[in-house]
C-alpha positions as CSV (number, residue, x, y, z in Angstrom):
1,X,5.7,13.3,0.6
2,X,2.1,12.3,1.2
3,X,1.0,16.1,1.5
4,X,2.6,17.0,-1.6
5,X,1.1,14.0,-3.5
6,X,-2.2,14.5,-2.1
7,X,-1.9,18.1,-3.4
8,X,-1.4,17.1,-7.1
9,X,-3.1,13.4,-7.3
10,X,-6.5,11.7,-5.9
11,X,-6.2,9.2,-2.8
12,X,-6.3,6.0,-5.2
13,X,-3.5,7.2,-7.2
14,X,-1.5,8.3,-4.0
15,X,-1.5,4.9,-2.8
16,X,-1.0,3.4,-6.1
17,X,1.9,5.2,-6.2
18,X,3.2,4.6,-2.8
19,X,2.6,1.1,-3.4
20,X,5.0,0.8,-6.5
21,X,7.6,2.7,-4.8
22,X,7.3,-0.1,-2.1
23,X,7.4,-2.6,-4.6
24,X,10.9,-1.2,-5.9
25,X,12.5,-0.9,-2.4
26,X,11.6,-4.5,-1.6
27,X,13.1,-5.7,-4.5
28,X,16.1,-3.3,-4.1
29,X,16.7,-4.8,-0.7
30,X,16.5,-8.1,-1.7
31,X,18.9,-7.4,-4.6
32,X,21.3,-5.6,-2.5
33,X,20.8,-7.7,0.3
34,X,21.8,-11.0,-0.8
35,X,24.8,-10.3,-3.2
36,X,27.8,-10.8,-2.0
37,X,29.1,-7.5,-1.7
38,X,26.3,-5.9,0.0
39,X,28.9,-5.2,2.9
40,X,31.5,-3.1,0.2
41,X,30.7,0.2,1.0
42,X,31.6,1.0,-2.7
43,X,29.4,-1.2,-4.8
44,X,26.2,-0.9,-5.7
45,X,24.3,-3.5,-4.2
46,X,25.6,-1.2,-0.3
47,X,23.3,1.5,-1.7
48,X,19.9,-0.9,-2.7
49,X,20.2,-2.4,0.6
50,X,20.0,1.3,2.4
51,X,17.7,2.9,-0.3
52,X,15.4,-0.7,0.1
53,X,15.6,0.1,3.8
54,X,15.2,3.6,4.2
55,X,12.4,3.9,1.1
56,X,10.3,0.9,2.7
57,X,9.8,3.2,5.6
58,X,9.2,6.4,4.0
59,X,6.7,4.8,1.4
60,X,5.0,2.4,4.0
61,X,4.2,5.8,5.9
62,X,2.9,7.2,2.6
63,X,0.8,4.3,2.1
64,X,-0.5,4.5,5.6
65,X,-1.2,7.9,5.9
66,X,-3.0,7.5,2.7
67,X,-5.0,4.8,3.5
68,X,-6.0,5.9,6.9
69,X,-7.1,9.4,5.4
70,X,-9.3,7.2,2.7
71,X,-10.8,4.9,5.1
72,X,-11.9,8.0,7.3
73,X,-13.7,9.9,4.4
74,X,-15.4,6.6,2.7
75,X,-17.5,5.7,5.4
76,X,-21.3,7.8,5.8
77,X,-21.4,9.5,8.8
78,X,-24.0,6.4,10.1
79,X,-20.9,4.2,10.3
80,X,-18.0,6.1,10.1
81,X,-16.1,4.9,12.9
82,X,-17.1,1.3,12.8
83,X,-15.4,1.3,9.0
84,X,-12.1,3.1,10.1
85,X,-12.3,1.1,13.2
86,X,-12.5,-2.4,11.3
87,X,-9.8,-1.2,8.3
88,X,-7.2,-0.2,11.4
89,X,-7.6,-3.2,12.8
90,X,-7.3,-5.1,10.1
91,X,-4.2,-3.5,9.7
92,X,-2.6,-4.0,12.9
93,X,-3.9,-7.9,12.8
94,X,-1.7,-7.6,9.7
95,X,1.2,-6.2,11.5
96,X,1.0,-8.8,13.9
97,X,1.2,-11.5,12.0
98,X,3.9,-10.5,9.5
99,X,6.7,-11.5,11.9
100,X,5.1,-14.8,12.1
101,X,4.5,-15.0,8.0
102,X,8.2,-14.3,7.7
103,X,9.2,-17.1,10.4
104,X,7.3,-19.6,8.6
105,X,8.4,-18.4,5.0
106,X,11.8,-18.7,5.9
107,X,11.6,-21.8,7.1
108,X,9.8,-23.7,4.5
109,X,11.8,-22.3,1.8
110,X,15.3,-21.8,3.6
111,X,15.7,-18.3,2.6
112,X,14.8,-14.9,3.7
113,X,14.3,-13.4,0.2
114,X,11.4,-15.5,-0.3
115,X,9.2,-13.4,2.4
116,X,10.2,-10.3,0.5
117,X,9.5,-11.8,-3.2
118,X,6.3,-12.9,-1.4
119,X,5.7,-9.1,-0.4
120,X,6.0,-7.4,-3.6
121,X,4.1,-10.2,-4.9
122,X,0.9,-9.1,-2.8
123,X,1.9,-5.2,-3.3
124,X,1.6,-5.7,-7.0
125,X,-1.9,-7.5,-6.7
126,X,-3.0,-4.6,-3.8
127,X,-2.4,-1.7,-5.9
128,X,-4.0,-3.5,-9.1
129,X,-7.4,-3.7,-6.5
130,X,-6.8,0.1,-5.5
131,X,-7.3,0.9,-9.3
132,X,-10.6,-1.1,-8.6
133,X,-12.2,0.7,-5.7
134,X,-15.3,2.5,-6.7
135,X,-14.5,6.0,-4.6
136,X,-12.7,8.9,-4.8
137,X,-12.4,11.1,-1.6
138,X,-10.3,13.5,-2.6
139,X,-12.0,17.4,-2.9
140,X,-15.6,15.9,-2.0
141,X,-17.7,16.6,0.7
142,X,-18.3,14.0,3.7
143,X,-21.6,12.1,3.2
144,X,-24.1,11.9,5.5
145,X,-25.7,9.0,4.8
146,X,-25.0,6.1,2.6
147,X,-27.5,7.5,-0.2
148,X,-25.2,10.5,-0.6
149,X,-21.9,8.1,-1.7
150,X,-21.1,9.0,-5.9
151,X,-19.0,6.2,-7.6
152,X,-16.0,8.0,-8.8
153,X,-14.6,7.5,-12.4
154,X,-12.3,4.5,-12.6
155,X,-8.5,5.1,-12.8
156,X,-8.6,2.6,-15.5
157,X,-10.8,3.8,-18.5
158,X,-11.0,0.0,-19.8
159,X,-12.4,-1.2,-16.5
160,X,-16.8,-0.7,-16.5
161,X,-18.0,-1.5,-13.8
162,X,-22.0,-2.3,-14.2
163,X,-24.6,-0.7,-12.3
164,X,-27.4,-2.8,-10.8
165,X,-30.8,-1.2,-9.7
């Protein structure tokens, strides 16, 4: 899926994408997940459980793949690996303390739904930033030094962003 998006679409839009397909399996597991015939093998709310489940991973990988491929190009040669270095472990530190965030979620509002609401809450806001970010890596060639970095259009025509010299 992330080769074949890549193909068509910019990095940005890649993970925007990826992001709102997240955004819908969350909510699709929480839907299906706390009905009460999410057990019934012939309703509905079986299937949004399993898509919810099975699309999370698919789209997180998307996401990831994405991301990592962005972080890597970014960055001038001058500080290449001490960018992709810091945005893995960023990530991982994230990883590591999701468990933890959904513990504490859970218990200070009594419900496991709340961790995911909480989750496509902060993929909303995440892909609203990506339409922010003032790069595009996609089809360019590697810079060298930080001089070399081009601002890319914005995804969003209505969005300026000002230039300061």
């Amino acid at each position: 899926i992330t080769y074949a998006c890549d193909r068509f679409m910019g990095r940005r839009p890649t993970i925007i994408l990826g992001q709102v397909c997240l955004i819908t399996c969350v909510l699709a597991f929480v839907h299906g997940g706390s009905s009460n015939n999410s057990e019934n093998e012939d309703g509905l709310e079986y299937y949004m459980v399993h898509y919810g489940y099975a699309g999370y991973k698919c789209f997180a990988s998307v996401v990831f793949i994405t991301s990592f491929q962005y972080s890597g190009e970014l960055y001038p040669i001058s500080c290449r690996v001490a960018g992709s270095g810091l945005s893995i472990g960023m990530g991982r530190l994230g990883a590591v303390l999701s468990s933890l965030t959904y513990e504490w979620v859970k218990q200070a509002f009594g419900t496991w739904t709340m961790f995911f609401y909480l989750l496509a809450s902060l993929l909303s806001l995440d892909a609203i930033l990506v339409t922010l970010l003032p790069f595009e890596t996609r089809g360019r060639p590697l810079s060298e030094f930080v001089d070399d970095s081009r601002e890319a259009d914005p995804l969003c025509p209505c969005v300026e962003r000002t230039k300061h010299n």
